[in-house]
N, CA, C and O atoms as a GROMACS GRO file, in nm:
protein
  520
    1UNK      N    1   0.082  -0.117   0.000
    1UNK     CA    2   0.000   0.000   0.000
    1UNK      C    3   0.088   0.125   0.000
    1UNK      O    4   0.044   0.236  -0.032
    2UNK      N    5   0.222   0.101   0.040
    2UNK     CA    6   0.292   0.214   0.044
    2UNK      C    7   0.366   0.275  -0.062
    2UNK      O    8   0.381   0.393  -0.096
    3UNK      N    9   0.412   0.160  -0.110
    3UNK     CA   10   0.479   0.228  -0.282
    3UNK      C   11   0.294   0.300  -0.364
    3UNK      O   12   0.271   0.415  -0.401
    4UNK      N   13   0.221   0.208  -0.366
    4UNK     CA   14   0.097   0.238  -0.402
    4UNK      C   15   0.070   0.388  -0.409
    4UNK      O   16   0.037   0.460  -0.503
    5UNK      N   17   0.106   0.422  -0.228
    5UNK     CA   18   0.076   0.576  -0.243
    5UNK      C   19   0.185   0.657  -0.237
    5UNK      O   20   0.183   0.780  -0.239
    6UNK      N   21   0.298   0.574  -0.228
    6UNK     CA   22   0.376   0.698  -0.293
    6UNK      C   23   0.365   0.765  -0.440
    6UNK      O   24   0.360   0.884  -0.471
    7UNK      N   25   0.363   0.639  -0.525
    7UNK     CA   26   0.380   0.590  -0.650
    7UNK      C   27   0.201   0.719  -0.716
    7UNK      O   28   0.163   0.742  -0.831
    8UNK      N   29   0.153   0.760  -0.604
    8UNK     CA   30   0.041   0.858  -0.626
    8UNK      C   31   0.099   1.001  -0.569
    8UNK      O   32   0.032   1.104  -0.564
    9UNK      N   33   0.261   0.985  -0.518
    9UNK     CA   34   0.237   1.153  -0.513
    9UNK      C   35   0.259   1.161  -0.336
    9UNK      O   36   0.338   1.234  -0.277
   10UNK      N   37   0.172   1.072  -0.284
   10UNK     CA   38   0.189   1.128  -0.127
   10UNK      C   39   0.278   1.169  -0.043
   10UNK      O   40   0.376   1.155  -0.117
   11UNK      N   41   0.317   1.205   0.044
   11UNK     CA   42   0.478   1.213   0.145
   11UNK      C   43   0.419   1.095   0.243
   11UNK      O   44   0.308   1.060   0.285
   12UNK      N   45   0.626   1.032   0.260
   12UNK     CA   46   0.623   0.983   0.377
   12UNK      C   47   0.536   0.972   0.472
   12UNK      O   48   0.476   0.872   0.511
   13UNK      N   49   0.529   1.122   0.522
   13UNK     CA   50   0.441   1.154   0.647
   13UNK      C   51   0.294   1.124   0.612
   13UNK      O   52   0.238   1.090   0.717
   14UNK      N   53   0.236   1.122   0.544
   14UNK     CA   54   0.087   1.135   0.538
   14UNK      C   55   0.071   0.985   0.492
   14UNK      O   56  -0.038   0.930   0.501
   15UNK      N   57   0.161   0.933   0.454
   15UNK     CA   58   0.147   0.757   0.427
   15UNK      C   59   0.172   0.738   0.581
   15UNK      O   60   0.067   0.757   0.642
   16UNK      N   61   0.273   0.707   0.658
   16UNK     CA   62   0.256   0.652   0.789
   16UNK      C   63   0.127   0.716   0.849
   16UNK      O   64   0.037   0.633   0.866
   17UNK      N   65   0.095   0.857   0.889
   17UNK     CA   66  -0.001   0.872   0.954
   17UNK      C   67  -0.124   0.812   0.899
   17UNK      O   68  -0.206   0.805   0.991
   18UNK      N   69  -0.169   0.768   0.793
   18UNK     CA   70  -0.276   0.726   0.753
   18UNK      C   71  -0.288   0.550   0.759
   18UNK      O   72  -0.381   0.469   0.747
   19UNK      N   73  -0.186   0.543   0.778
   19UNK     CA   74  -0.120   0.395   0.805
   19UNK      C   75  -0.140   0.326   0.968
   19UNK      O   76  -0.151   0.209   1.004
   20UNK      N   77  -0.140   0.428   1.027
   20UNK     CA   78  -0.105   0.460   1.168
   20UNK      C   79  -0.304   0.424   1.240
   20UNK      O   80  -0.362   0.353   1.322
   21UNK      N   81  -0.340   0.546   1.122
   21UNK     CA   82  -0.494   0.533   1.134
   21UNK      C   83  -0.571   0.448   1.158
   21UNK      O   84  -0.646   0.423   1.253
   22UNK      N   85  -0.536   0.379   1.011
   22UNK     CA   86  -0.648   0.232   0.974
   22UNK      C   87  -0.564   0.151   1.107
   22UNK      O   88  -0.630   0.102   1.199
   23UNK      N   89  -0.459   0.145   1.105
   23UNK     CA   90  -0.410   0.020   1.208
   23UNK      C   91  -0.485   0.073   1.366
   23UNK      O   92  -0.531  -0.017   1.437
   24UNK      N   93  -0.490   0.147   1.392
   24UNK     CA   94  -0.590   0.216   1.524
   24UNK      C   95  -0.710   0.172   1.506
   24UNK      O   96  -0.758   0.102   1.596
   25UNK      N   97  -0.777   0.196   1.407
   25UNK     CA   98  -0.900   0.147   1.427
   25UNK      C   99  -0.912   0.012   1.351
   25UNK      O  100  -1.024  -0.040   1.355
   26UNK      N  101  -0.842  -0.037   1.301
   26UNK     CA  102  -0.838  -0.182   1.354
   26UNK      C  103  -0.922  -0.245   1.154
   26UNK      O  104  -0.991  -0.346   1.140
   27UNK      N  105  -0.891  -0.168   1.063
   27UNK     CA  106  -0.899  -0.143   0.921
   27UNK      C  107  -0.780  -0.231   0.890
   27UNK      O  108  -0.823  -0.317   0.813
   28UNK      N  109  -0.667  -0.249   0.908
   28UNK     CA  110  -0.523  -0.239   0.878
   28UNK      C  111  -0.470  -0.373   0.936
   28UNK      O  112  -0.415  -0.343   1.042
   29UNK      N  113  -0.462  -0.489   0.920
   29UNK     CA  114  -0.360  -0.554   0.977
   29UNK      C  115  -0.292  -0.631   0.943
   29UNK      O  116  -0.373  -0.720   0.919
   30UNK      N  117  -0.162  -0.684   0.910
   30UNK     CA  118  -0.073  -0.736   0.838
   30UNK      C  119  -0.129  -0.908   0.867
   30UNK      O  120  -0.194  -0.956   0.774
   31UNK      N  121  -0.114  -0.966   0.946
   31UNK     CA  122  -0.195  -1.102   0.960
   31UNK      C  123  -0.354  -1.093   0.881
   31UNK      O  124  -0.385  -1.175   0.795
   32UNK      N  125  -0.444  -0.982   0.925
   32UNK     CA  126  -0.556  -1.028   0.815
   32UNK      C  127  -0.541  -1.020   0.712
   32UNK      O  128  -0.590  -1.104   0.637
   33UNK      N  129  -0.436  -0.873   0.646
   33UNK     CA  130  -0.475  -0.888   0.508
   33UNK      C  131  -0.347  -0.985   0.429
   33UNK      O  132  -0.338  -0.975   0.307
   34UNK      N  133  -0.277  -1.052   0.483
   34UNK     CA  134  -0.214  -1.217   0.470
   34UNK      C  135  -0.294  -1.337   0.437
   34UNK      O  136  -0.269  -1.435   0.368
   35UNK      N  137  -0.426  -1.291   0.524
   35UNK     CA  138  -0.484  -1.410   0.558
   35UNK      C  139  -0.572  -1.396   0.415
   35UNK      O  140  -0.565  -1.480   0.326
   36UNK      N  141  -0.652  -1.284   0.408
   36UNK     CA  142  -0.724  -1.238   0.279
   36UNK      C  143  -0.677  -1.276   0.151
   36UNK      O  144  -0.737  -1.341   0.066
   37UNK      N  145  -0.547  -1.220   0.145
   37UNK     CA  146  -0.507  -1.254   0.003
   37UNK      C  147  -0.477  -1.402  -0.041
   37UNK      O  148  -0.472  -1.449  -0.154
   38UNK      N  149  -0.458  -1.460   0.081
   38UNK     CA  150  -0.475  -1.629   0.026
   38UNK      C  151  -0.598  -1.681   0.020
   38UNK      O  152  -0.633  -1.776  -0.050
   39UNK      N  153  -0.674  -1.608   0.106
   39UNK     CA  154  -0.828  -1.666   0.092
   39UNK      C  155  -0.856  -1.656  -0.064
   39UNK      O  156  -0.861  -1.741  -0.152
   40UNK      N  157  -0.875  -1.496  -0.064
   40UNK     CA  158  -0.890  -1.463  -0.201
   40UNK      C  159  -0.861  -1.560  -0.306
   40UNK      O  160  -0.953  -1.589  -0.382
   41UNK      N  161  -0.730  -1.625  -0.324
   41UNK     CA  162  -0.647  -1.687  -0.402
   41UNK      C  163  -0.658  -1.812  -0.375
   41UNK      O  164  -0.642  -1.902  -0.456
   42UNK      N  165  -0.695  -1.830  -0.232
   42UNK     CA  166  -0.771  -2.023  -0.231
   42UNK      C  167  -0.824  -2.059  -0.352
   42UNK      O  168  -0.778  -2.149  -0.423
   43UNK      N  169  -0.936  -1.979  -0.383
   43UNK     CA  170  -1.048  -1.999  -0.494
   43UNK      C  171  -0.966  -2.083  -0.631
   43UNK      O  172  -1.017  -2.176  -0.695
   44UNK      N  173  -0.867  -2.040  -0.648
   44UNK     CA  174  -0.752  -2.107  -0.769
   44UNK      C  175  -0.712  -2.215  -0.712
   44UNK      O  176  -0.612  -2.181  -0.649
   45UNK      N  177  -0.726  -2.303  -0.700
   45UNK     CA  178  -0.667  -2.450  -0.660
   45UNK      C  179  -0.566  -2.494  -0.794
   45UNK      O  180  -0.527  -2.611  -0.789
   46UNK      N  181  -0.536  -2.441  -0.873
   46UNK     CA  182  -0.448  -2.480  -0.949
   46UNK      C  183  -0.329  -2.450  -0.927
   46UNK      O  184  -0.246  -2.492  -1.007
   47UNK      N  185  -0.294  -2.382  -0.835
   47UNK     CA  186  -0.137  -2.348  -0.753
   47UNK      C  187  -0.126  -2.463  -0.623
   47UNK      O  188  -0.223  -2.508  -0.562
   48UNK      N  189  -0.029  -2.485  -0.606
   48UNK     CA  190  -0.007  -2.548  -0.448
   48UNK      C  191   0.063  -2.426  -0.374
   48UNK      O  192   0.097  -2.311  -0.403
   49UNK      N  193   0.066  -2.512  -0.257
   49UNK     CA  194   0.088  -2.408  -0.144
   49UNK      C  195   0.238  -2.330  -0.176
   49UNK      O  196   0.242  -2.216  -0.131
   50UNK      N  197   0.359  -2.376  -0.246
   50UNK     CA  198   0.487  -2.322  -0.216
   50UNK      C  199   0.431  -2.204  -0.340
   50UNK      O  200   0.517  -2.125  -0.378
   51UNK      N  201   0.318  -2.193  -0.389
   51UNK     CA  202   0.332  -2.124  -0.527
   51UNK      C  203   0.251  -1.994  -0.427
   51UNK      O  204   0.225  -1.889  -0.486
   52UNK      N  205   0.230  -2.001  -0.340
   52UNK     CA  206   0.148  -1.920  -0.252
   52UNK      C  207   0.224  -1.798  -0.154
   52UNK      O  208   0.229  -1.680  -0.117
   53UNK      N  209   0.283  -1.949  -0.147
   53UNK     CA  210   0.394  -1.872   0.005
   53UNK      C  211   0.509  -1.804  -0.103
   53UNK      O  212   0.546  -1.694  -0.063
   54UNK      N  213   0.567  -1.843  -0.218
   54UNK     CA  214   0.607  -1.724  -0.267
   54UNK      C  215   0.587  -1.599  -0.304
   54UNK      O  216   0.668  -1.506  -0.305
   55UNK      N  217   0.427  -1.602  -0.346
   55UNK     CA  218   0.343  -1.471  -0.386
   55UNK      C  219   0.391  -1.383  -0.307
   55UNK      O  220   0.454  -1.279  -0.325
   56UNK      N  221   0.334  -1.463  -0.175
   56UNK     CA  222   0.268  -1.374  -0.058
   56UNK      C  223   0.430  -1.299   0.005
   56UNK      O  224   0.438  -1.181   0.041
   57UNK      N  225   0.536  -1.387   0.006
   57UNK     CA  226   0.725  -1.341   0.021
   57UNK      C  227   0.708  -1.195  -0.088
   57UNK      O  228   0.732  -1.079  -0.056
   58UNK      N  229   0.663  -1.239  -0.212
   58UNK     CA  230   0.730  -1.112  -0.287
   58UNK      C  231   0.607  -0.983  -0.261
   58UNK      O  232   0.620  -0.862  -0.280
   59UNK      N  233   0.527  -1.033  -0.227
   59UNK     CA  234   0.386  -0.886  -0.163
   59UNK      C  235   0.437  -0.841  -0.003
   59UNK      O  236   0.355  -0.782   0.067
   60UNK      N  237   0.560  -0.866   0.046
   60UNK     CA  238   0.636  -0.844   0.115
   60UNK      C  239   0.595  -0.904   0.222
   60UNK      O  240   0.692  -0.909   0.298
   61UNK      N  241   0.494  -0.959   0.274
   61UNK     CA  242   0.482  -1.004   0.424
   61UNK      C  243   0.580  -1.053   0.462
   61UNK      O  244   0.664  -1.085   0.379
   62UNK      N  245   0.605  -1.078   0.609
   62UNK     CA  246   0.726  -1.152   0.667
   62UNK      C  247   0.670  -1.278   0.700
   62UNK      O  248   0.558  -1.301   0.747
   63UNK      N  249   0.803  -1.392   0.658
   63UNK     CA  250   0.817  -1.479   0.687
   63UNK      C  251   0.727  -1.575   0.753
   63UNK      O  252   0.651  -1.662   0.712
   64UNK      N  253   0.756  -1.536   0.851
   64UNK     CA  254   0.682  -1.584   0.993
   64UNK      C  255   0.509  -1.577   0.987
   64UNK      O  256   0.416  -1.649   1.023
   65UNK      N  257   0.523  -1.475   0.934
   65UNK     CA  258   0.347  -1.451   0.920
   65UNK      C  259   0.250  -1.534   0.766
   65UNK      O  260   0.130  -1.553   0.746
   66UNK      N  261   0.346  -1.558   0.703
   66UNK     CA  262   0.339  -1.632   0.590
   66UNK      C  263   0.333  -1.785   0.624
   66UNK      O  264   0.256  -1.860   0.564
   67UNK      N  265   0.416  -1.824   0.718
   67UNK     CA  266   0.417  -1.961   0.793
   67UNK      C  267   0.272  -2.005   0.842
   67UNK      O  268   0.183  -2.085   0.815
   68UNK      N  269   0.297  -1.920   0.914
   68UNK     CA  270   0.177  -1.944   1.021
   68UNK      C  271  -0.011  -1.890   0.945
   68UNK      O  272  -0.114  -1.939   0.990
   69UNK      N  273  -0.010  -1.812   0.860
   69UNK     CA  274  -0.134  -1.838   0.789
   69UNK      C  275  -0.168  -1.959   0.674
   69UNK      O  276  -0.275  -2.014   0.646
   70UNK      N  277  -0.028  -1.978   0.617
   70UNK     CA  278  -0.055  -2.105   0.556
   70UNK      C  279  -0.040  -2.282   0.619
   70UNK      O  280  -0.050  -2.395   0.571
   71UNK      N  281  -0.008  -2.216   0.764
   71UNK     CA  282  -0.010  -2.302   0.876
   71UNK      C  283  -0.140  -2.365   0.850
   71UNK      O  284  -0.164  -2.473   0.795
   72UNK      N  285  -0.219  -2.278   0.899
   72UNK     CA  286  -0.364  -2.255   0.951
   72UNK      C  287  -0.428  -2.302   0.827
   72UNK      O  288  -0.509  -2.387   0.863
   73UNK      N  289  -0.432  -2.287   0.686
   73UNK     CA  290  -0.508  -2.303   0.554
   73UNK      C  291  -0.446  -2.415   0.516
   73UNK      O  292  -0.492  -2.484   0.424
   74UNK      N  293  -0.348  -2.444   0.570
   74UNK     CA  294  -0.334  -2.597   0.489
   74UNK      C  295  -0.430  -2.698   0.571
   74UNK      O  296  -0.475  -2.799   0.517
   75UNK      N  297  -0.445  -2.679   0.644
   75UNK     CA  298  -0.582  -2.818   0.737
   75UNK      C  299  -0.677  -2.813   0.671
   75UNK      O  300  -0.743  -2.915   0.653
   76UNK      N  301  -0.719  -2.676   0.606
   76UNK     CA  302  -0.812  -2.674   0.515
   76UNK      C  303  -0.844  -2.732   0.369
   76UNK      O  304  -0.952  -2.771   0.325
   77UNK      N  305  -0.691  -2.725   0.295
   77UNK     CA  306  -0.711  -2.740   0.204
   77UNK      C  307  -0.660  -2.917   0.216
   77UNK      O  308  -0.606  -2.981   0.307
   78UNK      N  309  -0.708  -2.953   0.075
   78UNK     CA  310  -0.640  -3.110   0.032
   78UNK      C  311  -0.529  -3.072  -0.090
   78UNK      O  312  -0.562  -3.069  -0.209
   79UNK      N  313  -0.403  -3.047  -0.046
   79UNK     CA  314  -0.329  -3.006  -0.197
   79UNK      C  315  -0.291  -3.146  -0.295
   79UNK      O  316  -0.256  -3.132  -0.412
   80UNK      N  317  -0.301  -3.247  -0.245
   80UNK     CA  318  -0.317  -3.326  -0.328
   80UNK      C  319  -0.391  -3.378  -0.425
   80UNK      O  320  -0.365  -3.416  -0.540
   81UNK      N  321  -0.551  -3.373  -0.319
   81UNK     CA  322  -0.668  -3.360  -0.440
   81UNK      C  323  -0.664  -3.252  -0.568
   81UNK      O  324  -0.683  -3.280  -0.686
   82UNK      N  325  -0.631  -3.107  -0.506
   82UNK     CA  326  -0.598  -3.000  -0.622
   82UNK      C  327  -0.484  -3.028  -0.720
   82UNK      O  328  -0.448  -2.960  -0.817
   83UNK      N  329  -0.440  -3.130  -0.678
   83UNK     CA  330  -0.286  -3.142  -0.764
   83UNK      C  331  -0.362  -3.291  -0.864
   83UNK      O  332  -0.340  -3.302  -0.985
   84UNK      N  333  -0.421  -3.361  -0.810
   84UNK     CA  334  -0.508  -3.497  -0.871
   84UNK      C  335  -0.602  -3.386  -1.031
   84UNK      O  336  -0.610  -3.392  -1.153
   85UNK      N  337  -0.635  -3.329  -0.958
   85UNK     CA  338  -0.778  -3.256  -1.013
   85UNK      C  339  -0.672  -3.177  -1.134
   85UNK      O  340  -0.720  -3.209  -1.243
   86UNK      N  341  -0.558  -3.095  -1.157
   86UNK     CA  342  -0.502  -3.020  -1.215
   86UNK      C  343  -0.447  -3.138  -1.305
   86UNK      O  344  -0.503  -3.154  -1.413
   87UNK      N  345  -0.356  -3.211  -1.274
   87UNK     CA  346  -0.292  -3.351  -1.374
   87UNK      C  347  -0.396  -3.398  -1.475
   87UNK      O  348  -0.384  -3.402  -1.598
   88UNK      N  349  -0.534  -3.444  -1.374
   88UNK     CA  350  -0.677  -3.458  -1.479
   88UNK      C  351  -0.675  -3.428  -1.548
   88UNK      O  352  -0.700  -3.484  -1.655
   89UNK      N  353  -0.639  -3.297  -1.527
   89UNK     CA  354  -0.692  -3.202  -1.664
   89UNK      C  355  -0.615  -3.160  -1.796
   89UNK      O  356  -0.660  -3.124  -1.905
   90UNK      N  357  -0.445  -3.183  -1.737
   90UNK     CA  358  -0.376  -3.160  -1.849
   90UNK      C  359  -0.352  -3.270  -1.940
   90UNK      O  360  -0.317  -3.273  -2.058
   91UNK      N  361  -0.395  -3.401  -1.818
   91UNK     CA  362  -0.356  -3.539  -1.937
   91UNK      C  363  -0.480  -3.519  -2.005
   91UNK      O  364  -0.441  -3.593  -2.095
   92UNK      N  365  -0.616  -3.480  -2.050
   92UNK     CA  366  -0.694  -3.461  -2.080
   92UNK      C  367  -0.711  -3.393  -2.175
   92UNK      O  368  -0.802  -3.408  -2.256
   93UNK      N  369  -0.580  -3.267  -2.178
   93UNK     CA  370  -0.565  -3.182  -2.316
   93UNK      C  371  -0.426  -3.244  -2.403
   93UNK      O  372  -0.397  -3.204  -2.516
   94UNK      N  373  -0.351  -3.345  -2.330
   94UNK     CA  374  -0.292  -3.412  -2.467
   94UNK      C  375  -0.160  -3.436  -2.355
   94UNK      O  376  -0.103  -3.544  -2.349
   95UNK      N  377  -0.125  -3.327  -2.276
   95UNK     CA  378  -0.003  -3.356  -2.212
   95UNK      C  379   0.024  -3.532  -2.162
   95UNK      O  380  -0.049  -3.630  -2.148
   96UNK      N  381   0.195  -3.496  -2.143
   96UNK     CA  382   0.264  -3.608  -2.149
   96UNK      C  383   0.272  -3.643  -1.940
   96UNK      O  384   0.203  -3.564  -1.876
   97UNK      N  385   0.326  -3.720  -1.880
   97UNK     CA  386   0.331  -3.730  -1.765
   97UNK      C  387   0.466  -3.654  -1.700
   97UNK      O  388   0.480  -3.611  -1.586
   98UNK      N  389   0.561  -3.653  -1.816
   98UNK     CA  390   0.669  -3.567  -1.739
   98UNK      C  391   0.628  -3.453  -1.777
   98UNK      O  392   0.675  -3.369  -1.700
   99UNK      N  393   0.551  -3.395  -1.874
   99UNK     CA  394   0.463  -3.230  -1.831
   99UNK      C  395   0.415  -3.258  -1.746
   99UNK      O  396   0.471  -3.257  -1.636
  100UNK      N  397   0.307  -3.290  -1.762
  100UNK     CA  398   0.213  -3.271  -1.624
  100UNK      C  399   0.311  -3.259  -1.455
  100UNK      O  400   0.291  -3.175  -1.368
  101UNK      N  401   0.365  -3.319  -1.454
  101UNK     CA  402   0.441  -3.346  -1.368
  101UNK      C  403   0.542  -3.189  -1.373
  101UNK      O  404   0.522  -3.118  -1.274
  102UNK      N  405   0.614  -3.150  -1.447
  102UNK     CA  406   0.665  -2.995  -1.459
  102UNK      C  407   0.560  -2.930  -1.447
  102UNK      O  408   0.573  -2.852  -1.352
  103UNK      N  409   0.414  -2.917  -1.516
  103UNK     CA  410   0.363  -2.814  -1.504
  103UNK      C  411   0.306  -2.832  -1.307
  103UNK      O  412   0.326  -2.741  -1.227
  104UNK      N  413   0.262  -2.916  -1.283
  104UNK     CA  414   0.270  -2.903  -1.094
  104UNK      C  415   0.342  -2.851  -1.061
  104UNK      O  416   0.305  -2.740  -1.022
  105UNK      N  417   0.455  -2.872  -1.052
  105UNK     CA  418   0.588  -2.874  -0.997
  105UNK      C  419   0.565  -2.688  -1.048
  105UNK      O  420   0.546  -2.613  -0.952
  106UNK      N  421   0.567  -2.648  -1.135
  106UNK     CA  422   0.615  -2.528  -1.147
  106UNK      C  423   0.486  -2.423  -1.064
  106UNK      O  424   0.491  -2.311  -1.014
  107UNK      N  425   0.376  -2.524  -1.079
  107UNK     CA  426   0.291  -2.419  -0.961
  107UNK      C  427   0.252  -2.446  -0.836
  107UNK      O  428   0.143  -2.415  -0.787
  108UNK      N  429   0.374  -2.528  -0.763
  108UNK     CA  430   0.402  -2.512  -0.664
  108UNK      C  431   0.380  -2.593  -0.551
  108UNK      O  432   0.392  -2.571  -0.430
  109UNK      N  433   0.323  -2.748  -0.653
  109UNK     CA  434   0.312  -2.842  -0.552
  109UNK      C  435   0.405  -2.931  -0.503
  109UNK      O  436   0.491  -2.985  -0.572
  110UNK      N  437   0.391  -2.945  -0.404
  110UNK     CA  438   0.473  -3.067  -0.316
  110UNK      C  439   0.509  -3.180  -0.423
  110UNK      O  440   0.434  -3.222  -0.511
  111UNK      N  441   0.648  -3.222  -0.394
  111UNK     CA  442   0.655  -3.353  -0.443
  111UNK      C  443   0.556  -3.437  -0.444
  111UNK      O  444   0.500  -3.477  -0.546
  112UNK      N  445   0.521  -3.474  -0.304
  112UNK     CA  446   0.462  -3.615  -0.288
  112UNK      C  447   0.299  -3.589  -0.329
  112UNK      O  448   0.244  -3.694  -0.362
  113UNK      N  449   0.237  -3.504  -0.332
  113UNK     CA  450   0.090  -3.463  -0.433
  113UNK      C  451   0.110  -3.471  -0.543
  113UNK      O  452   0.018  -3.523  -0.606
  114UNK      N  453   0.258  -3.420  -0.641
  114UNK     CA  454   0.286  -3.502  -0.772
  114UNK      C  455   0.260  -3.590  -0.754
  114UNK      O  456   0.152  -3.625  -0.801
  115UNK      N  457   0.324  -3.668  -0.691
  115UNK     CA  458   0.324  -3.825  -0.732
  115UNK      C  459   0.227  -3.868  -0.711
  115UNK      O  460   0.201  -3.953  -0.797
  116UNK      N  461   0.140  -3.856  -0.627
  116UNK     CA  462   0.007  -3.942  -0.546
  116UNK      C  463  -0.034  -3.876  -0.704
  116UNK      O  464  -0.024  -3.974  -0.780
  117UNK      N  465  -0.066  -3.787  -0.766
  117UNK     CA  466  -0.160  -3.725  -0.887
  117UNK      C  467  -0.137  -3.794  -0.951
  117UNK      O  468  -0.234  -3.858  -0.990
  118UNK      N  469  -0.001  -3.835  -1.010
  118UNK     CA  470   0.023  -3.942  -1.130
  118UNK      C  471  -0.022  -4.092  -1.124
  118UNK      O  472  -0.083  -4.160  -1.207
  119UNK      N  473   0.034  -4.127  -0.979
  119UNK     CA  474  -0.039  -4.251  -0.901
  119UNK      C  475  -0.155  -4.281  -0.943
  119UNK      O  476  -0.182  -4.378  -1.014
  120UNK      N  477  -0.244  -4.183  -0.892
  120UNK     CA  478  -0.405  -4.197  -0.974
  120UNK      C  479  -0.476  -4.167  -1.110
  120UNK      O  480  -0.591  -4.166  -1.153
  121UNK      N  481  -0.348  -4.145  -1.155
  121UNK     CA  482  -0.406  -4.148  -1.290
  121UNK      C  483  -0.349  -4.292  -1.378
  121UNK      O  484  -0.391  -4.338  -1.484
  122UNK      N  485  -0.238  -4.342  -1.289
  122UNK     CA  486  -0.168  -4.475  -1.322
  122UNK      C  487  -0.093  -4.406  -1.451
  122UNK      O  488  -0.110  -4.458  -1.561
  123UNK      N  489   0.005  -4.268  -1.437
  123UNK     CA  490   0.098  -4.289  -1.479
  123UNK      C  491   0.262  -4.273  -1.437
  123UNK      O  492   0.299  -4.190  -1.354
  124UNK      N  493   0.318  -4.328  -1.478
  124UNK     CA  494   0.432  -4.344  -1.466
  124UNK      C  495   0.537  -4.271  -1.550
  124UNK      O  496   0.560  -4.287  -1.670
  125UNK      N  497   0.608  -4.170  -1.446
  125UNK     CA  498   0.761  -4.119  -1.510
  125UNK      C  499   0.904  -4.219  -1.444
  125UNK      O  500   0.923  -4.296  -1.350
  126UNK      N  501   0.975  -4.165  -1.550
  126UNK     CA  502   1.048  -4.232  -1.503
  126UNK      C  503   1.185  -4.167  -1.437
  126UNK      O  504   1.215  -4.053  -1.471
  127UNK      N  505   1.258  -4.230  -1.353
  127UNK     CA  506   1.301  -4.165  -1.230
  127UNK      C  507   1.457  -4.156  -1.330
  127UNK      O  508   1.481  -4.242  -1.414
  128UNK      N  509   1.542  -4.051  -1.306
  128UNK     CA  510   1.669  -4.017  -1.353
  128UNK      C  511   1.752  -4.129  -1.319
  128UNK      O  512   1.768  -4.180  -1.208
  129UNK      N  513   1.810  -4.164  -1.444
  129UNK     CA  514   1.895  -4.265  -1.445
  129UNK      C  515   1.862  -4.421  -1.453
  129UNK      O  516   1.943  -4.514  -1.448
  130UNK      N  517   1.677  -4.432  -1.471
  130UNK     CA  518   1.672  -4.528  -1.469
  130UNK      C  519   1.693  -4.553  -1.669
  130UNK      O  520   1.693  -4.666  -1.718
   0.00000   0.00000   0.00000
């Protein structure tokens, strides 16, 4: 929000004090609007969680607070089913299993939800070097 309003012209000063504001009355808080923007972005189940927790790293939150809300939303979610459900769909438009398998992987799912995805679709990559 702050490049935002600089990036409009404002000073320093009138960005913190207005900053200062919403966080007083309770408008403003770095844990909810953490929590929001993944909610928001739940709705896309075609990312896994590391594709999340990077977003949310480069929208600057800290660390810690990034942990601990995707703490909390992963009980919620099944990233494996979303990772089952995404593979579905690409072996479906023609892709191969080592795509499918890159295209997960590149949005951010866990190894082992790859694999369980390919698992159920009964296909098989094959492992380096075999």
């Amino acid at each position: 929000m702050t490049a935002k309003l600089r990036h409009k012209g404002f000073a320093k000063e009138e960005i913190a004090q207005l900053l200062d504001d919403l966080v007083e009355r309770g408008f403003l808080s770095e844990p909810r609007a953490a929590e929001l923007f993944f909610l928001r972005a739940q709705g896309d189940k075609s990312y896994g969680l590391r594709y999340w927790h990077r977003k949310m790293i480069e929208r600057g939150f800290p660390e810690e607070l990034v942990h601990e809300v995707l703490g909390r939303i992963r009980a919620d979610r099944d990233e494996k089913e979303a990772a089952s459900d995404l593979a579905a769909s690409l072996m479906r438009s023609g892709k191969s299993a080592e795509q499918v398998a890159r295209s997960l992987a590149s949005r951010g799912f866990a190894t082992d939800a790859i694999i369980e995805a390919l698992r159920k679709l009964r296909l098989d990559i094959c492992e380096p070097g075999s």
